[in-house]
Structure formats: structure tokens, C-alpha cells
C-alpha positions as CSV (number, residue, x, y, z in Angstrom):
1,X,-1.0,-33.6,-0.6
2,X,-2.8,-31.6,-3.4
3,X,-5.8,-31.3,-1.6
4,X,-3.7,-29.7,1.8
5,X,-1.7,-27.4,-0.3
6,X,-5.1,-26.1,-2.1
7,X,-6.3,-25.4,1.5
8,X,-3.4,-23.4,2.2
9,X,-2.9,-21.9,-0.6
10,X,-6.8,-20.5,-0.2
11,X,-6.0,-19.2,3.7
12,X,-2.7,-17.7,2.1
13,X,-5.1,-15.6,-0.7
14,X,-7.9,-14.8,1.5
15,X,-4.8,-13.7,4.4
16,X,-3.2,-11.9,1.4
17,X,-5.8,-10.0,0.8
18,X,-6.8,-9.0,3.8
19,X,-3.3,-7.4,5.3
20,X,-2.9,-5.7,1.8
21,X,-6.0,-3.4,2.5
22,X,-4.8,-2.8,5.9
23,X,-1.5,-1.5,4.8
24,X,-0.6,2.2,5.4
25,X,-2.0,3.3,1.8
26,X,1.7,4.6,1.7
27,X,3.0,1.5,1.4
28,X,0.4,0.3,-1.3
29,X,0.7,3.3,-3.9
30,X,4.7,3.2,-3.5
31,X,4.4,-0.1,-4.6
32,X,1.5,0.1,-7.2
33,X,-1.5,-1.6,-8.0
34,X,-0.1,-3.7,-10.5
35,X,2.6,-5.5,-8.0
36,X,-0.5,-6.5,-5.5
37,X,-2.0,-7.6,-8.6
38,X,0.8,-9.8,-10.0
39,X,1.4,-11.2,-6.3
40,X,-2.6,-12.1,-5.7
41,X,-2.5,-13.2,-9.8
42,X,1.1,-14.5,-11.4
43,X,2.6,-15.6,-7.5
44,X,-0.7,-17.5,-6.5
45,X,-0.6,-19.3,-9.9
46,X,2.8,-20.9,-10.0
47,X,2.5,-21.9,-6.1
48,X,-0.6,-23.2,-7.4
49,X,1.3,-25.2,-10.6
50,X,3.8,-26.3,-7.9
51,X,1.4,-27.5,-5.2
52,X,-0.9,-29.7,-7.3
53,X,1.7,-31.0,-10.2
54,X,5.5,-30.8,-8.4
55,X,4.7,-31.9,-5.0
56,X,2.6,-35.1,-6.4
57,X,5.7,-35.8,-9.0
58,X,7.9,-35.9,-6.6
59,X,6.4,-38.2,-4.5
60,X,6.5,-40.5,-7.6
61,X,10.4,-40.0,-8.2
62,X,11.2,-40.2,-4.7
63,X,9.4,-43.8,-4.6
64,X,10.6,-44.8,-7.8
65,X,14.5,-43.8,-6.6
66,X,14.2,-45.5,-3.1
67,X,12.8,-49.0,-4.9
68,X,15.8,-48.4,-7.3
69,X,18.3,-48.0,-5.1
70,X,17.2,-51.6,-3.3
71,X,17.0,-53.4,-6.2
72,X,20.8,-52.5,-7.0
73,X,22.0,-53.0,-3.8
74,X,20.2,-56.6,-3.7
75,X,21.7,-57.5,-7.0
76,X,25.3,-56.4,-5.5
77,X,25.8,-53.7,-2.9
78,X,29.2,-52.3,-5.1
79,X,26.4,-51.5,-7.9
80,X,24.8,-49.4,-5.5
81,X,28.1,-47.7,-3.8
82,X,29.8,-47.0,-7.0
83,X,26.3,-45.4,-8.2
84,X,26.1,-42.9,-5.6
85,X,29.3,-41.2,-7.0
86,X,26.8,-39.2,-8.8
87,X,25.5,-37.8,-6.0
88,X,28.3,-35.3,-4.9
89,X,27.8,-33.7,-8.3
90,X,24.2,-33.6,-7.8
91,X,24.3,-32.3,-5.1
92,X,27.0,-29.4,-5.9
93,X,24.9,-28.6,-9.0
94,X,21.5,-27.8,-6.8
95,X,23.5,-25.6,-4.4
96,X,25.0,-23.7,-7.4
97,X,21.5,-22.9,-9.1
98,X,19.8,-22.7,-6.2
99,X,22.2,-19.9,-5.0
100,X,21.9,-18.1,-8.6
101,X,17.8,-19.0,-9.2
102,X,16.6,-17.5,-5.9
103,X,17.1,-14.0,-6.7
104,X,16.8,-14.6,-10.6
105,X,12.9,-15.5,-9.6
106,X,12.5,-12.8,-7.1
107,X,13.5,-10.5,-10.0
108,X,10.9,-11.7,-12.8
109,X,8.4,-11.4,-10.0
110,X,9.1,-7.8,-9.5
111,X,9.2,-7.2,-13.6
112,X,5.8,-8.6,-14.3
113,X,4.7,-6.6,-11.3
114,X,6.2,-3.5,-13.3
115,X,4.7,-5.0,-16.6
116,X,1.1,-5.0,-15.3
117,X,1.4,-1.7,-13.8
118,X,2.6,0.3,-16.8
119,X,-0.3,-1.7,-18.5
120,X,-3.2,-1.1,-16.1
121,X,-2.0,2.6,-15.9
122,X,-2.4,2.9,-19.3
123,X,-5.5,1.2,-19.9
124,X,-7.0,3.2,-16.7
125,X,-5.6,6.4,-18.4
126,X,-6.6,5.6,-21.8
127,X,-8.9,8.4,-22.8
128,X,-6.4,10.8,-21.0
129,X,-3.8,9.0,-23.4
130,X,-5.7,9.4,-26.7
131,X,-6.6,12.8,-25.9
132,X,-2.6,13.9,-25.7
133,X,-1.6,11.6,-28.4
134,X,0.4,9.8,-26.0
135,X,-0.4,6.3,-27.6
136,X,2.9,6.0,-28.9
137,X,5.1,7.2,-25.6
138,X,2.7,4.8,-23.7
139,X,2.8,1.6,-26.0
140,X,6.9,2.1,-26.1
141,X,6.9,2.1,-22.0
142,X,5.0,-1.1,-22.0
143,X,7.1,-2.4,-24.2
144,X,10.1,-1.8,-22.6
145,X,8.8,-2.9,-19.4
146,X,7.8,-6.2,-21.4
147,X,11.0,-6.5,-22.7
148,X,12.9,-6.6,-19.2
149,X,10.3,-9.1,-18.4
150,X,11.2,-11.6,-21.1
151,X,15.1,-11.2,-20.9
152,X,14.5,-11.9,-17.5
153,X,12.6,-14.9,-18.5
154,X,15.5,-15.9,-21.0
155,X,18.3,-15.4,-18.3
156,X,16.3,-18.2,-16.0
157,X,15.8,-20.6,-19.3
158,X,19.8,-20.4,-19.7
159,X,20.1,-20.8,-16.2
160,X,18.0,-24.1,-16.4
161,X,19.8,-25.3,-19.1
162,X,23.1,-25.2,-18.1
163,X,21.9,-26.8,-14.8
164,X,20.7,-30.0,-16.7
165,X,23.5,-29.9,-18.6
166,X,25.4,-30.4,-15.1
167,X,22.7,-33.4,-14.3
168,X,23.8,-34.8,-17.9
169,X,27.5,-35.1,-16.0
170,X,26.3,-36.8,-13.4
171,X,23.9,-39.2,-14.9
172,X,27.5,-39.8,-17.4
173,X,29.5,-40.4,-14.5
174,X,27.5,-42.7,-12.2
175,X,26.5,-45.0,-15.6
176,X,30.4,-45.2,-16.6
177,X,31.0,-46.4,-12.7
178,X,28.4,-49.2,-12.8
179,X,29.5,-50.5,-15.9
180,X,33.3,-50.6,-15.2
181,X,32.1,-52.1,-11.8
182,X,30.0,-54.8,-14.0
183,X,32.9,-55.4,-16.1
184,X,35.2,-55.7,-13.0
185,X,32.8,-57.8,-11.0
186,X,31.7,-60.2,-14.3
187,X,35.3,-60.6,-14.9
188,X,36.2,-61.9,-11.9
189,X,33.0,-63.7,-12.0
190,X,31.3,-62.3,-9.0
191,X,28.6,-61.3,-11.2
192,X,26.4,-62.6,-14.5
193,X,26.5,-60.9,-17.3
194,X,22.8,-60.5,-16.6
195,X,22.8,-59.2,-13.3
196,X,25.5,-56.5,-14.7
197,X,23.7,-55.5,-17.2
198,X,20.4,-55.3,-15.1
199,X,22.1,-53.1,-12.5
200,X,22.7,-51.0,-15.8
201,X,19.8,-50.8,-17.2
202,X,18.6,-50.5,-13.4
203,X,20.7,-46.8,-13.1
204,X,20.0,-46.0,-16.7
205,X,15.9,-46.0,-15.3
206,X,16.6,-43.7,-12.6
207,X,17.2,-40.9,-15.1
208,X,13.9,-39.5,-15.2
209,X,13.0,-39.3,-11.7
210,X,16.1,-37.8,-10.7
211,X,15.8,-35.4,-13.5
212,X,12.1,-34.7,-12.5
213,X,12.9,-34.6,-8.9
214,X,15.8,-32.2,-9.0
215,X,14.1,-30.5,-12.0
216,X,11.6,-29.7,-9.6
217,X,14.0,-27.6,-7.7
218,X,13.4,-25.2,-10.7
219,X,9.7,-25.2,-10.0
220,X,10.4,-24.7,-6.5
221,X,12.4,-21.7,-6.3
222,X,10.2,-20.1,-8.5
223,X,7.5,-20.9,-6.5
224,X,9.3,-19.8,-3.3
225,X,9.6,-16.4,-4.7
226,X,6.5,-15.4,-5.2
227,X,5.7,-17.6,-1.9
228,X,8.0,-14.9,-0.5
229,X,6.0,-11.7,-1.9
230,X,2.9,-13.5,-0.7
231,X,4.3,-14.2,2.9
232,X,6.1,-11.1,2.9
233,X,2.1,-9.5,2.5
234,X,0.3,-11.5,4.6
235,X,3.2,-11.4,7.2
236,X,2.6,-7.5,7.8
237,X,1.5,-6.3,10.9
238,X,-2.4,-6.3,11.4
239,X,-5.0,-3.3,11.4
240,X,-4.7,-1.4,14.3
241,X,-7.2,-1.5,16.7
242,X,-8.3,2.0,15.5
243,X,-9.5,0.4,12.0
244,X,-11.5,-2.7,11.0
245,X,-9.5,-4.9,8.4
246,X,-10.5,-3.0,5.8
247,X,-8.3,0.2,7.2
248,X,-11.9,1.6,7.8
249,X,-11.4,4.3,10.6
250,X,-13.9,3.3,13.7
251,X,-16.8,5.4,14.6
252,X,-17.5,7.2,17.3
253,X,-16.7,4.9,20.6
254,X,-14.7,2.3,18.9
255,X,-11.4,2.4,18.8
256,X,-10.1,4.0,21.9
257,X,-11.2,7.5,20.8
258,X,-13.3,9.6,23.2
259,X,-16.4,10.1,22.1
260,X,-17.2,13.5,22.5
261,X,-13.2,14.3,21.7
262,X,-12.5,15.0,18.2
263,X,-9.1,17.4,18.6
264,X,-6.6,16.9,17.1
265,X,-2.7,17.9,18.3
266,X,-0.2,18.6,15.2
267,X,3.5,19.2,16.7
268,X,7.1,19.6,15.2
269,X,5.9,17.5,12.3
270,X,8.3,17.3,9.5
271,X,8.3,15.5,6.5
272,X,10.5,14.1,3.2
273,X,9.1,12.3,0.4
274,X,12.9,11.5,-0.4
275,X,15.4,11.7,2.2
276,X,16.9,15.8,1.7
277,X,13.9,17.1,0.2
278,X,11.5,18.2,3.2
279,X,8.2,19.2,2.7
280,X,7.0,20.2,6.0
281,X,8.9,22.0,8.7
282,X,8.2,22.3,12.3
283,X,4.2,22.4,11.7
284,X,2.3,22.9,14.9
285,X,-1.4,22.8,14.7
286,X,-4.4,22.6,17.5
287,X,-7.6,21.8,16.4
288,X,-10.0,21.5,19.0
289,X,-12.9,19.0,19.1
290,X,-15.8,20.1,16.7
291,X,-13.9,23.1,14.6
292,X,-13.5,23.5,11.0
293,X,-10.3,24.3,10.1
294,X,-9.0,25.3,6.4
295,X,-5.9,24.8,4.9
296,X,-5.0,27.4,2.5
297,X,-1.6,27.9,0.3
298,X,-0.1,28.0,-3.2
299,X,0.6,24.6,-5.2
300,X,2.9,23.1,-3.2
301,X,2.8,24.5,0.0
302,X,2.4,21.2,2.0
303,X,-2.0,21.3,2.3
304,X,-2.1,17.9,1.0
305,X,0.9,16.1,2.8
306,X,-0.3,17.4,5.9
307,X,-3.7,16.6,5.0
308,X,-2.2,13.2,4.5
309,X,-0.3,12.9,7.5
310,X,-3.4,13.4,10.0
311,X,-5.8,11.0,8.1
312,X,-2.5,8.4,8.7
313,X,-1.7,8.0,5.1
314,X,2.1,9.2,5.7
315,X,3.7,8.3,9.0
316,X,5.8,12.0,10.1
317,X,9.6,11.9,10.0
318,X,9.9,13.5,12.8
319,X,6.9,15.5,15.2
320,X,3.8,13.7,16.7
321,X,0.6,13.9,15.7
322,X,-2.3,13.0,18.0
323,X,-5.9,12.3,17.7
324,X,-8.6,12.7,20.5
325,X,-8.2,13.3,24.5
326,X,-6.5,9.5,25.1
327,X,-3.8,11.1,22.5
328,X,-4.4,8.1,19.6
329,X,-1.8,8.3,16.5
330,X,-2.2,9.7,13.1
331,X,-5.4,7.9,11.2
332,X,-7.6,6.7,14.3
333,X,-11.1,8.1,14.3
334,X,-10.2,9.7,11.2
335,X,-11.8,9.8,7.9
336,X,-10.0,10.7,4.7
337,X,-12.0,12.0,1.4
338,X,-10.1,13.1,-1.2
339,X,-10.7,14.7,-4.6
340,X,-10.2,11.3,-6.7
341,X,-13.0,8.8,-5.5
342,X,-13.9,5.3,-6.7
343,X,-17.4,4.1,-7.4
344,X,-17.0,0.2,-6.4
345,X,-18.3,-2.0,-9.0
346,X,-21.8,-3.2,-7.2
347,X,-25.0,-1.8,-6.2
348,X,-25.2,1.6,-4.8
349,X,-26.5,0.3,-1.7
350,X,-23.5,-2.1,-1.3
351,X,-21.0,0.8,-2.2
352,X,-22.4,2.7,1.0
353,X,-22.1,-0.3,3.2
354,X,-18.5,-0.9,2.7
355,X,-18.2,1.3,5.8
356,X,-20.8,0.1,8.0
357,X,-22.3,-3.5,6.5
358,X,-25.0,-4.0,9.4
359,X,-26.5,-0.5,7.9
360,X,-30.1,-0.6,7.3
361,X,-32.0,0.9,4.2
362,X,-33.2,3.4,6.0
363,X,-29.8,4.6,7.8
364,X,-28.3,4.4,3.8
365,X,-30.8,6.9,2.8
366,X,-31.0,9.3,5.8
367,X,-27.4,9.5,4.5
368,X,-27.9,10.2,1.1
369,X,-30.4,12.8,2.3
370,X,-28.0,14.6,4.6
371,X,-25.4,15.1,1.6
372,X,-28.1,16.4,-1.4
373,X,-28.0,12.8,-3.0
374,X,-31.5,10.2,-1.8
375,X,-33.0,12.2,-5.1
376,X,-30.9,11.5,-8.0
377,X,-29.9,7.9,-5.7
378,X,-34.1,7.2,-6.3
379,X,-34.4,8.2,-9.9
380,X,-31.1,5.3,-11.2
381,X,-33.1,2.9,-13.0
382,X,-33.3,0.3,-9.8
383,X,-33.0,3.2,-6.8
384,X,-30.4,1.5,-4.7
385,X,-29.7,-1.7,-5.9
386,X,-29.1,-0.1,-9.2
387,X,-25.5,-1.4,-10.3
388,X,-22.8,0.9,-10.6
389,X,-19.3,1.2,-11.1
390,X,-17.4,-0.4,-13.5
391,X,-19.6,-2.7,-16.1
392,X,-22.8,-0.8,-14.2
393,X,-24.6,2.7,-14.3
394,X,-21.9,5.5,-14.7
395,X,-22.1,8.3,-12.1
396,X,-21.1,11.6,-12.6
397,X,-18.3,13.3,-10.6
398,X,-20.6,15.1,-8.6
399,X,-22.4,12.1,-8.0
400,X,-19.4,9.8,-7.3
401,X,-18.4,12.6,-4.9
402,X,-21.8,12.6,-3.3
403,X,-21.4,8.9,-2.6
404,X,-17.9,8.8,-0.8
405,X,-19.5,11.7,1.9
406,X,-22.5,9.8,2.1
407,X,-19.8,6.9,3.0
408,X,-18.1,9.2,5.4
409,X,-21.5,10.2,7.0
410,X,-22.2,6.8,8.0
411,X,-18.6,5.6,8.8
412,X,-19.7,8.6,11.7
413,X,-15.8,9.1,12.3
414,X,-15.0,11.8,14.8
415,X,-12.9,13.7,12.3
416,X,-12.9,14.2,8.8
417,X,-10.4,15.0,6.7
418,X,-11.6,16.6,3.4
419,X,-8.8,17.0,0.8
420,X,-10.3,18.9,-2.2
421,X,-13.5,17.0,-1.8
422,X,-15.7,19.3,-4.1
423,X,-12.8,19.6,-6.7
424,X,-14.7,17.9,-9.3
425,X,-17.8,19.5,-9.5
426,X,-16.7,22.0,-11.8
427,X,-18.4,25.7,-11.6
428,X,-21.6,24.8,-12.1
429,X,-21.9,22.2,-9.1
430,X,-19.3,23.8,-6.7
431,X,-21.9,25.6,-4.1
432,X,-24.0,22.0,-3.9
433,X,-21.1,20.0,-3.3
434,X,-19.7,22.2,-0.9
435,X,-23.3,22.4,0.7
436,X,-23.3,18.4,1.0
437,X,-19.2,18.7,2.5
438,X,-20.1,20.7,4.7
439,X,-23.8,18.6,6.0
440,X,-21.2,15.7,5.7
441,X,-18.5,17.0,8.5
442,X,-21.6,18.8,10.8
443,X,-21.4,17.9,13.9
444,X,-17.3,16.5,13.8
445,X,-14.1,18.0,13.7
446,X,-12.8,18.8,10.6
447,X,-9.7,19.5,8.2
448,X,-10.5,21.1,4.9
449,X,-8.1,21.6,2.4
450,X,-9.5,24.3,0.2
451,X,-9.4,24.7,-3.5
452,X,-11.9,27.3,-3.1
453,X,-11.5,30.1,-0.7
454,X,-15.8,30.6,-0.3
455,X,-14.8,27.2,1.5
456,X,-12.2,28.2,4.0
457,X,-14.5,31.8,4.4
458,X,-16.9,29.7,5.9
459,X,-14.8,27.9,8.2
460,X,-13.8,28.3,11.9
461,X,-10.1,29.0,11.8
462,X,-7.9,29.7,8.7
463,X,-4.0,27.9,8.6
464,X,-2.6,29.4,5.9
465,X,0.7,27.2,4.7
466,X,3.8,28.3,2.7
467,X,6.7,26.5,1.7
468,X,6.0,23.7,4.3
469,X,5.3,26.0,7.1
470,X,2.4,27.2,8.9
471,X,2.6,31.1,8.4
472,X,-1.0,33.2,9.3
473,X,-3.5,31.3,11.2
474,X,-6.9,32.9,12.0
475,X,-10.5,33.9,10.7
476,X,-11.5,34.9,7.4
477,X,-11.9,38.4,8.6
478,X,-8.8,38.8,10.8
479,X,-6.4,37.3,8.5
480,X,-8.2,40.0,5.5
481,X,-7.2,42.4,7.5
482,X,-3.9,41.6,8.4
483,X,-3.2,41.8,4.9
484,X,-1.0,38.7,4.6
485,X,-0.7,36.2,2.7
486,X,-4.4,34.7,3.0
487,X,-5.3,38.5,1.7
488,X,-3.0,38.4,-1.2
489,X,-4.4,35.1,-2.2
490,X,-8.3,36.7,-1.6
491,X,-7.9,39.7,-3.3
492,X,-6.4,37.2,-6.6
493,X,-9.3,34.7,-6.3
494,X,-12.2,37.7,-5.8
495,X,-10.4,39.7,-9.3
496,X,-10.7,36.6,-11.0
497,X,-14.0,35.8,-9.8
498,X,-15.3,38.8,-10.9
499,X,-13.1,38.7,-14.5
């Protein structure tokens, strides 16, 4: 039985696993990293406990009961009848913790999921923390998520004791029924003294294994809790055809999009990240296959989300939002880079192949070449099985950013989606990133949203957003002219440029 469950339990994982990176990363970051963590971690381990420890143990007390039970009802079947009136109470007491464990369980679960978020955020954050002085605010946040987390765990220990307690009844009631019966019976001299007492001593054994077998409903509703965060995972609906199982969008050809159709159609789209408070309104948007389009506007004016909302991140509230000629949803074909990258822990060579594993050496440098990176990528100590990432050779932003458009140049999607990709390089590597963004999304449609305006000068078409809406739309030079908003916001960034 331990062996079957340790076979499940493994499919279960590795299924686990593999829906959670298919999910809408909308899903994941409302959530947090440290819930998948505790459900793949803290869930896995007390099935685990359960699976090679309960389900053996009760076997045991099951066997032990049945033989029990016989040998009372051979010594007299009234020892056996007047034994079972422990079993209504039993039975009432596992119906009334089961009713109040369940959700008890499902609750802790959800705490130490909230625990080991506060605490990975603030270990990932930690230099940001030290440099604020925010050591204090943080340590007293993961405290008090701890502390939620224990009285939770204190609220199932009373809950377990009082259910023994209730056992404690039972086991009092059923041993006070055989021994009046033995008294009864011997009296009337039905019985020995002996046999009376060894139907006695007989219920007195079964004790343990009932308490260990209906103890075990305590290890079971824990474990069905975090079964049913694990299910509740692996249950989601798979990748869509559009994306490998790693939510990778699909290259040109796969996937149902055209290959030689990169538009993309943006209508009526409107959305809320809480129900009242829209961001977007009524966007329409047409880009056609192979143009650069910038998104330009204020903090706040929507770039992002809408950024967001074609790469399939966020689903719209209301609109549509279609990809290529066959008119694919939100995310297909599409590739997303954003500002904040990760460098996987691994060799540089195995970072780039996380898109496209078949890649050869040579494909993995033509495209570090085509975004400014095969020369630093030669010089790491090893070239490109040098290790990097975390515990390996630490790359610099400009590097790191280098690395996720070499990714997107060999994930070859048919749009790309750049959301303050060149953020990070700071002044002194701005033109060279935006020189290996732009080799990056040659040749593809793409959606910049620009921190810079040198990078929506340079592009095709100009949508200028404000306060969720689309309000100029047109070339550098037209929308200059016009003297607009985009010109307001050029005339600020050229005086500062030149202050």
C-alpha cells in the first residue's frame, strides 16, 4: 500500500508541477510564490506522513478489530452486541470533528502558505530591506503571519483533544456494558468467571486500535486538505494549444497562428484589477503584422495592463483581443519580456534552451550575437556552460536582460511584447540595450512599452494612453506636431535631457 501511494503521490508532484506553470501567470502572482511553495512542500509532506505511516496502521487496527470482534462473539454473542453500543458514539464523534477539522486544516494550509510568502519576500528583498531600515517592519509581519499560523495549529490540537476525550466516553461506555453483561451472564451461570473476564480484558485490548484507527481520521483530514490544494492544482485546465507546458508561447507555425500573420486586433477592451476601479476603457488598437508600435503615457495610464492583456497575462473584462489572421486569443504566438527578468539557476546554455531545448550550440549563439551578448557570453569563466543564477556567476542587469531577448529571439514568436525591457540598463547602457530590443523584435510584430521616448521615436506608430484610454495615435513626427499630449511629454523628456 506504501509503495502504490508513493507512486501516486510522485504523478501527483510531477502533475502539480506541471499545470502550475501553465497557469495564467495571473493566477500564480494573486496567489504568491510562497502558497505554490507550501502546496508542492508542507501539502506533499503530510500526504506523504499519511500514505506510508496511517494507511499501513490502519490496516493493522482494522485486523486487529475484526479478530477481536470474533473472539467475543465466540465466547458469547451478548459480549459482542452489548459491545457495539459504543459504536453510535463513535460514530457521532467522527461526524462532529470531521465537520469542524475539514475547514480547520484547509485554513493552516492557507497560513503557512502566507507564512512562507512574507518570509521568501523578505529574504528575496533583503538588501532592499536593510537599505530602508525596514528590518524591524519586516521581522514584525513575519511574525504575525507566524503567529496566525500557530494559533491555528493550537485551535486543531484542542480540537483533537476534545475529540479523544469523546473516544474516552465511548471506550467507558462499551467496557461498563460488557461487564454488567459478564456479571448478568455469570450470575445466571451462563458464563465462567473466566470467560467474563476474558471478553473484558478482550474489549479493554481493542482500545488502541480503535483509538489509532479513528485517530487516524485526524491525519486524514489533514492530509485531505492539502490533497485538496494539490488536486485543486493539478485539476486546472491544461496549456492551450498555443503554449507548450511550460506556458512557452509557440513559434512561428505552431500553434494555429499564421505564419506570415503577426497582427494583432485590440477592441472595446476594458479592465478592473478590483471590481469598480477600471483601468482601461473602450481601448481599440490595430497593429498590423510586422509594425512596431509604442505605448506612451504618464505612470498610470494603463501601458502595462494593456501590455499585459495582449501577452495573455490578464484575461479583459470585457472587449476581445485577437492574435494573427485565424483571430487566436490574448497570449498565442506572443512573447512577453518585461523589465524584471530571472537568470535560472544553471548553465547559460541551459537558461537559453528553456524556450527551445532541441536548440543547437550554434543556434544559442547566433542568438546571443543578434542581441550584442556571444561576447561577454565567451569571456564567463566556462563560455556557455558557465553556471549562473543563483549559487553561480552573477550577471549584471544589462546582462540578465540580454539573456531573456536572446530567449525571446529563439522562442521566434510572431509577436513580442516588450514591457520596459531596457529599464535596467541605467544611462550608461540604455542605447545598447535598446540596440539588442530592437535586433530582438526585427523581423516580428511588436508592442513596446516605452520608458524612453528615443524608443517610441524610432518606432512605426505612436499610441499614446491616458487615464486608461487611447488618446493620440500616430508617428513621432505627426503626433510633435499636433502638439498633444505625446508633445507635451517630448518637449519634458528633451528639457531634461538636455538639464
Amino acid at each position: 500500500m506504501a509503495r502504490a501511494g508513493e507512486g501516486v503521490l510522485a504523478a501527483l508532484r510531477e502533475r502539480f508541477v506541471e499545470r502550475a506553470l501553465a497557469l495564467p501567470l495571473e493566477r500564480v502572482e494573486r496567489a504568491g510564490s510562497g502558497d505554490l511553495t507550501s502546496r508542492v512542500t508542507n501539502d506533499v509532506s503530510v500526504i506523504t506522513t499519511v500514505v506510508r505511516e496511517a494507511v499501513p496502521a490502519l490496516a493493522r487496527s482494522l485486523l486487529s478489530i475484526v479478530l477481536t470482534l470474533v473472539a467475543m462473539a465466540i465466547l458469547d454473542w451478548r459480549f459482542l452486541v452489548v459491545a457495539l453500543l459504543a459504536v453510535p458514539i463513535q460514530a457521532h464523534t467522527v461526524r462532529w470533528y470531521a465537520r469542524r477539522a475539514v475547514p480547520l486544516y484547509a485554513a493552516q494550509r492557507v497560513a503557512v502558505g502566507a507564512q512562507q510568502q512574507e518570509l521568501l519576500g523578505t529574504v528575496g528583498g533583503a538588501a532592499t530591506v536593510r537599505a530602508f531600515r525596514l528590518e524591524d517592519e519586516h521581522a514584525e509581519r513575519v511574525a504575525a503571519r507566524s503567529l496566525t499560523a500557530v494559533e491555528l495549529m493550537l485551535r486543531g490540537a484542542r480540537l483533537v483533544t476534545r475529540f479523544y476525550s469523546r473516544l474516552n466516553l465511548a471506550e467507558f461506555v462499551g467496557l461498563s456494558a460488557v461487564l454488567a453483561t459478564g456479571f448478568w451472564l455469570v450470575r445466571g451461570g451462563s458464563v465462567s468467571i473466566g470467560t467474563a473476564s476474558a471478553a473484558a480484558l478482550y474489549f479493554h485490548n481493542l482500545f488502541t486500535p480503535i483509538n489509532v484507527a479513528l485517530g487516524l481520521v485526524d491525519d486524514a483530514q489533514s492530509a485531505l486538505a492539502g490533497l485538496t490544494r494539490l488536486v485543486g492544482v493539478a485539476d486546472a485546465a491544461p496549456p492551450s494549444p498555443g503554449r507548450d507546458a511550460a506556458g512557452h508561447a509557440g513559434r512561428r507555425g505552431e500553434g494555429g497562428c499564421d505564419e506570415s500573420d503577426g497582427s494583432v486586433l485590440v477592441s472595446g477592451v476594458g479592465y478592473a484589477y478590483r471590481p469598480g476601479r477600471p483601468v482601461l476603457h473602450d481601448v481599440d488598437l490595430h497593429i498590423a503584422g510586422g509594425e512596431k508600435v509604442a505605448l506612451v503615457g504618464a505612470s498610470g495610464a494603463g501601458k502595462t495592463t494593456l501590455a499585459r492583456l495582449v501577452a495573455g497575462v490578464h484575461r479583459p473584462d470585457r472587449g476581445r483581443i485577437a492574435v494573427g489572421a485565424d483571430g487566436a486569443g490574448p497570449g498565442r504566438g506572443v512573447a512577453l519580456v518585461t523589465q524584471e527578468v530571472h537568470v535560472f539557476a544553471g548553465t547559460l546554455a541551459d537558461d537559453l534552451r528553456l524556450v527551445r531545448p532541441e536548440a543547437t550550440g550554434a543556434e544559442l549563439r547566433d542568438a546571443l550575437a543578434r542581441v550584442g551578448a556571444l561576447e561577454w557570453a565567451l569571456a564567463l569563466p566556462q563560455g556557455l556552460d558557465t553556471v549562473v543564477g543563483d549559487g553561480g556567476h552573477r550577471l549584471t542587469a544589462a546582462q540578465a536582460q540580454q539573456l531573456a531577448l536572446a530567449r525571446l529571439v529563439l522562442a521566434d514568436p510572431p509577436v513580442a511584447v516588450l514591457d520596459e525591457a531596457t529599464a535596467e540598463a541605467g544611462s550608461a547602457g540604455a542605447r545598447a540595450l535598446e540596440a539588442s530590443a530592437a535586433a530582438a523584435v526585427e523581423g516580428r510584430t511588436a508592442l513596446v512599452v516605452a520608458h524612453r521616448l528615443t524608443q517610441a521615436a524610432a518606432a512605426d506608430r505612436i499610441v499614446v494612453l491616458d487615464g486608461g484610454r487611447v488618446v493620440e495615435t500616430g508617428t513621432h513626427g505627426e503626433l510633435v506636431r499636433a502638439g498633444g499630449r505625446y508633445a507635451e511629454l517630448w518637449r519634458a523628456w528633451s528639457d531634461g535631457r538636455d538639464g
